[in-house]
C-alpha positions, 0 to 999 in steps of 0.5 A: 483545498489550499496550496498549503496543505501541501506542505503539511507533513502528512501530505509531504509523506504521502506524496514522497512515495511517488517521487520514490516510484522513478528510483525503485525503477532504476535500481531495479533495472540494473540487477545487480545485488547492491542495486537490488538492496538499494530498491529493497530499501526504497520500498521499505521507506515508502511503506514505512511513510505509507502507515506515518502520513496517517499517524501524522496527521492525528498526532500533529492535528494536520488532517485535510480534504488534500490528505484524504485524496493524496493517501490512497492516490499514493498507495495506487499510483505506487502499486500500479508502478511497481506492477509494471516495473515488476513484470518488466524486471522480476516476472510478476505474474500477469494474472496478479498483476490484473487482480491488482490494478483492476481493483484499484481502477475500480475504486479510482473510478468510483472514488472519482464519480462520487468525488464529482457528483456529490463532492464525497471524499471517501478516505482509506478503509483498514481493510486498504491499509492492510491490503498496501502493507501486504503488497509491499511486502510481496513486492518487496519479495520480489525485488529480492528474488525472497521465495518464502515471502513470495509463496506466503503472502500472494494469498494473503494479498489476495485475500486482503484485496478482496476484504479490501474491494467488498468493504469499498463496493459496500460504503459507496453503495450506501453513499449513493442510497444517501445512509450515513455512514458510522464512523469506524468503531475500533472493537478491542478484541478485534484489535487484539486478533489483528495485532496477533495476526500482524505480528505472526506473520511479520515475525515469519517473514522477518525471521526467514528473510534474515537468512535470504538478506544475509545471502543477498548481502553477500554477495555484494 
């Protein structure tokens, strides 16, 4: 691992989402409408960054032993913050919260033995990708007090999480039995459905949080 994978874009895009965590804290804690817009808008960028680190790093060829650690250290190190500064700030459900954390622990834990014992990266599943996206999401629901999307996409989490956790517990699982793992096949009308779904709900959430951040807007 060299120093200067550091500085390779992909790595710089994964690692902004941490240095974002302290901005989205402050902004939070203040309340008010503007500051309340501002936090929206960091978490936007860091969901954003979270799906062009990747894209990145195929496009430009700067894929790395660093990047496949640094991306999904990212994504827990920003969800386990959040949590936190949600609770504090915004109510967030403890029992969520738990959910949220105990899974990502989890797979820290495992990600670590096996990164320890036999030297393995395992780098971030789709079912995690999809699992970040959806938690931005609500979180970002919560920064903005944005009811629907709250309401909407807590199950959708909660589904992906699970989705997410089952396909860790079942790579590491055949890892440690020595099988090799088959690179991902990305099935077309699988492709088609996910895009169908992704767009679906984007298009609600969008369409009804316009209404909510035109009322937000206001009353700056």
């Amino acid at each position: 691992m060299l120093i200067k994978d550091f500085f390779k874009l992909p790595n710089l895009l994964s690692l902004s989402r941490i240095f974002m965590v302290p901005f989205i804290g402050y902004y939070l804690s203040k309340g008010d409408p503007l500051s309340t817009v501002i936090s929206f808008g960091i978490i936007a960028l860091a969901g954003l960054t979270d799906g062009l680190d990747g894209f990145a790093a195929r496009i430009l060829n700067q894929k790395s032993r660093l990047g496949l650690i640094l991306d999904p250290l990212a994504d827990k190190i920003m969800a386990v913050a959040l949590v936190i500064l949600l609770i504090l700030y915004r109510d967030f459900p403890l029992w969520l919260a738990i959910f949220i954390l105990s899974r990502d622990l989890l797979i820290l834990i495992a990600s670590s033995t096996l990164m320890a014992n036999k030297e393995i990266v395992v780098p971030s599943n789709l079912t995690g990708k999809y699992a970040f996206a959806s938690i931005v999401v609500l979180f970002a629901s919560y920064i903005t007090t944005f009811e629907f999307g709250i309401t909407f996409m807590t199950p959708i989490v909660i589904i992906f999480l699970s989705a997410s956790l089952i396909n860790y517990i079942i790579t590491y699982y055949k890892i440690y039995k020595g099988v090799e793992l088959r690179p991902y096949q990305n099935n077309k009308k699988l492709k088609f459905i996910r895009s169908i779904g992704s767009s679906v709900v984007i298009v609600l959430i969008l369409y009804n949080f316009y209404f909510h951040f035109i009322e937000l807007i206001g009353k700056i």
